[in-house]
C-alpha positions as CSV (number, residue, x, y, z in Angstrom):
1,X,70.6,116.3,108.8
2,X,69.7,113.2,110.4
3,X,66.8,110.8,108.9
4,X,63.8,112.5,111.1
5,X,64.8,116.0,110.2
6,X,65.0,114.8,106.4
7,X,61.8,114.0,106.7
8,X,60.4,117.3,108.2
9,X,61.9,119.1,105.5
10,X,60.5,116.9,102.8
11,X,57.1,117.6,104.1
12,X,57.8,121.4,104.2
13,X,58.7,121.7,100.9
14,X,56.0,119.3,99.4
15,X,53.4,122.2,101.6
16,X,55.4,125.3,99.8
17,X,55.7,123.7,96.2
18,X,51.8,122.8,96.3
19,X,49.5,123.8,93.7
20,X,47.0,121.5,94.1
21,X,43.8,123.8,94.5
22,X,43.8,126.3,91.4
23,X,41.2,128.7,93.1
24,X,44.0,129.2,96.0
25,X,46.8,129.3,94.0
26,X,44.8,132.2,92.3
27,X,43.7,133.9,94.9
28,X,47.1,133.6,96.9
29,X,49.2,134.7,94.3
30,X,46.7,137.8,93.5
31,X,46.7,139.4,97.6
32,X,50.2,138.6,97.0
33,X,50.3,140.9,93.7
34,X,47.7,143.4,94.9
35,X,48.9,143.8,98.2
36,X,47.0,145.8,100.8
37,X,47.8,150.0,100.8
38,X,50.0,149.6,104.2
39,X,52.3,146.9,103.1
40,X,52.5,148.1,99.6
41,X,56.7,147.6,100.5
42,X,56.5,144.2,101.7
43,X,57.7,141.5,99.1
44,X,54.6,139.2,99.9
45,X,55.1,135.5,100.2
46,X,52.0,134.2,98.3
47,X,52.4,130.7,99.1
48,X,51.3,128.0,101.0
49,X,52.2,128.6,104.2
50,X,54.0,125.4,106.1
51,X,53.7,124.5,109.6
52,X,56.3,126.0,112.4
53,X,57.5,124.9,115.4
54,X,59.4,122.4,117.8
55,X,59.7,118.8,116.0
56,X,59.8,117.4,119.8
57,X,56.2,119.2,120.6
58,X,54.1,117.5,122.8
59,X,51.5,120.0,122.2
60,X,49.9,120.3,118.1
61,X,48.2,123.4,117.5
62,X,46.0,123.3,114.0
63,X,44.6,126.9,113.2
64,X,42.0,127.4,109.8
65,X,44.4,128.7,107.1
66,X,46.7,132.1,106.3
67,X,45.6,135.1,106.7
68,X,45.3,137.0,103.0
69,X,47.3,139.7,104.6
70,X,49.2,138.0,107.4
71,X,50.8,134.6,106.8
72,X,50.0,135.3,103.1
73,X,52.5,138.3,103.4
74,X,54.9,137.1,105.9
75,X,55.4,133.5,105.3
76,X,54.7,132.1,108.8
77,X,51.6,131.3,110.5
78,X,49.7,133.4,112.9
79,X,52.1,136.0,111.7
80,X,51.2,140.1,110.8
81,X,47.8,139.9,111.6
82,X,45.1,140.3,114.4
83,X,44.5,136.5,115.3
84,X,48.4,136.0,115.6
85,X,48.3,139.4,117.8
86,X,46.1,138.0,120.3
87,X,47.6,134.0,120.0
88,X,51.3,134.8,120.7
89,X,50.8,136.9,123.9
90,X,49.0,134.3,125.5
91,X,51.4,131.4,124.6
92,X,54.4,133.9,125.6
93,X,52.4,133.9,128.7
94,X,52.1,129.9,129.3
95,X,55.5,129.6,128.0
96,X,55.2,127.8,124.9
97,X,56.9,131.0,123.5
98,X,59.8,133.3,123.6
99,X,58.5,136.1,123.0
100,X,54.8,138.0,122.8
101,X,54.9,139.1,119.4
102,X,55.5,137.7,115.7
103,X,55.9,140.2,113.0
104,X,58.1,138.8,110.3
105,X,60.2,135.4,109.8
106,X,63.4,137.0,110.9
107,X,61.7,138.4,114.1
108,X,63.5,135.7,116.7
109,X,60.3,133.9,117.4
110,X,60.8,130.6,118.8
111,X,58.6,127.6,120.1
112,X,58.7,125.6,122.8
113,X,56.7,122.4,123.4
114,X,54.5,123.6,120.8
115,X,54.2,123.3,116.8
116,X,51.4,125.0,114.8
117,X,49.6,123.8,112.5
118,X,46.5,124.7,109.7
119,X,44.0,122.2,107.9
120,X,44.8,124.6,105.0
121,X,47.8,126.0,104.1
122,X,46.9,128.5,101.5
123,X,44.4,131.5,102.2
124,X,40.8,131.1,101.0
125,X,38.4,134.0,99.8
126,X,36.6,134.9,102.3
127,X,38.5,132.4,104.9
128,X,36.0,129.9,103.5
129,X,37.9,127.1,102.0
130,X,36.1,124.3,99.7
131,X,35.8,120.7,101.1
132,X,37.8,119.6,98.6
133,X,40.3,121.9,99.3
134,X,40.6,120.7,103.0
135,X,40.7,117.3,102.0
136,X,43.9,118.0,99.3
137,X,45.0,119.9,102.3
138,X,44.9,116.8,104.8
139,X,47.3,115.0,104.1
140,X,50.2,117.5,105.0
141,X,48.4,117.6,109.1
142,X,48.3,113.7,108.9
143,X,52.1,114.0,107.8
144,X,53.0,116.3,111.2
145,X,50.8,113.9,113.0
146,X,52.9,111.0,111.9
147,X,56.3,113.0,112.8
148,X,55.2,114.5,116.5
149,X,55.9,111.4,118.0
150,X,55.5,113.2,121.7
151,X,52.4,114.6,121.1
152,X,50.0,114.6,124.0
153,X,47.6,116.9,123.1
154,X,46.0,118.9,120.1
155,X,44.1,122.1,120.0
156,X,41.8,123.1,117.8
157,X,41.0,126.4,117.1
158,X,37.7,126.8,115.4
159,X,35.0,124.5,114.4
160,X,37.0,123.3,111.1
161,X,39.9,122.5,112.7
162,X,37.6,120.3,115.7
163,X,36.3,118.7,113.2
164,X,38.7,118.3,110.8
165,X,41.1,117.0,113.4
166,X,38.6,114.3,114.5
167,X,38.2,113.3,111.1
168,X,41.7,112.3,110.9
169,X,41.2,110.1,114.1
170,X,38.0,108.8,113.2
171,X,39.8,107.6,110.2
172,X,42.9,105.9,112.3
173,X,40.9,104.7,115.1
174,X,37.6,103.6,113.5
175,X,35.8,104.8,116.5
176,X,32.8,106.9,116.2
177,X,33.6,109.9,118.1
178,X,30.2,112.4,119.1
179,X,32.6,115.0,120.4
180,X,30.5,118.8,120.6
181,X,33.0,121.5,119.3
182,X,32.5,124.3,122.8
183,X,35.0,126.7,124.2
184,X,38.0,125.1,126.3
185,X,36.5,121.5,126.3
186,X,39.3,118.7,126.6
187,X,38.3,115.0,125.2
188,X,40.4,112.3,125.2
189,X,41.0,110.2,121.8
190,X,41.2,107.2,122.9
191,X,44.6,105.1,125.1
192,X,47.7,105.9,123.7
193,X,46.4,109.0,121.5
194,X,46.0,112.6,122.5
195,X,44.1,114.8,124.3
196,X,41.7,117.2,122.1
197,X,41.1,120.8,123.3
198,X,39.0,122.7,121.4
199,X,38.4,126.4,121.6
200,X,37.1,129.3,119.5
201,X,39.7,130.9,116.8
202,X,41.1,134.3,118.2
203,X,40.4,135.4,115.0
204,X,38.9,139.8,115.3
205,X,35.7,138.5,114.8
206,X,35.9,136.3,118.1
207,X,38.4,138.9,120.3
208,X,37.0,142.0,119.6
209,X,33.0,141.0,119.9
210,X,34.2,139.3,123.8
211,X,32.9,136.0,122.4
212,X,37.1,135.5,123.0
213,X,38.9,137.3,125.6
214,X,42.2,136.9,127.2
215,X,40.8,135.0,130.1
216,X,39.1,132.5,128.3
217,X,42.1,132.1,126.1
218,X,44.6,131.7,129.4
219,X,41.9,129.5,130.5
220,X,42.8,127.0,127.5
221,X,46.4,127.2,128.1
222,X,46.3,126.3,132.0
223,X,44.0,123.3,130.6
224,X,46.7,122.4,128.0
225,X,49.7,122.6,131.2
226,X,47.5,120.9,133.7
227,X,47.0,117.7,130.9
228,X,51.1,117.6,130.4
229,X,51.6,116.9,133.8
């Protein structure tokens, strides 16, 4: 393991061994316990969940947090639940995936040009984390941030993530950025930074009301390829 990978895997176990916000480790560990009636067999994974994805990415994706029932369970993000149903497909589609589906840890998924991200890495009731949750949360984004040294552009999915990601630069940069979270907006960071993409979360809420659908989403994707270019 050379120095850079040593450091990735430090930072990966620092995310799993967390315990940092006692009303997550709680409520993680009790959906883990619980479990939901139609994965009563699954052995759940009930800890923070760490990033995934190719160290060399020049593309960050940073999601809200697990899902109680879907990284919660399975141990990878956007995994076993709706949001990761409609996610994969489209990056299997812009090719920053092999496949169009992720289902469990051992399922053969594999990214390319791409490594995901969350500003929390535990679930929250209600998928409503605490400030002070994100912010014990932060410094585990700013440490991927630190290690994606090809990064060209970020996308944020949801409100949090916009503006939890601008946060971070705001703090770096000292500039005052008055970027407006919309859907597939690109804003540029400043010279030398990254692009920022922001769209809305395919969580069920978004996909199946239409405020999300599969065009838009592509949409975001072609954006993302046309700015590597």
């Amino acid at each position: 393991m050379n120095a850079l990978e040593k450091k990735w895997a430090d930072l990966e176990e620092a995310q799993i061994s967390c315990r940092k916000c006692p009303r997550l480790v709680e409520w993680r560990e009790e959906v883990a316990r619980v479990k939901r009636r139609a994965y009563l067999d699954w052995d759940y994974w009930g800890k923070p969940v760490p990033g995934l994805g190719d160290h060399e990415a020049q593309v960050l994706l940073v999601g809200l947090a697990p899902g109680a029932h879907g990284a919660n369970r399975t141990g990878r993000i956007f995994t076993g639940d709706g949001s990761g149903d409609f996610l994969y497909p489209a990056l299997f589609r812009a090719g920053f995936a092999n496949q169009p589906q992720a289902v469990h840890r051992g399922d053969g998924l594999a990214l390319n040009n791409m490594f995901i991200s969350a500003v929390c890495r535990c679930v929250p009731p209600g998928n409503k984390p605490k400030a002070v949750e994100i912010s014990n949360c932060r410094p585990y984004l700013e440490g991927e941030l630190d290690l994606l040294a090809n990064m060209q552009v970020i996308v944020a999915l949801g409100k949090i993530a916009f503006d939890q990601t601008l946060r971070v630069y705001r703090q770096r940069t000292g500039e005052k950025y008055r970027f407006e979270f919309k859907h597939n907006a690109q804003y540029q960071l400043g010279a030398g930074l990254p692009w920022l993409v922001s769209s809305y979360h395919p969580s069920r809420q978004n996909t199946q009301t239409g405020r999300l659908t599969e065009s838009m989403f592509a949409d975001v994707w072609r954006g993302v390829l046309d700015l590597l270019q």
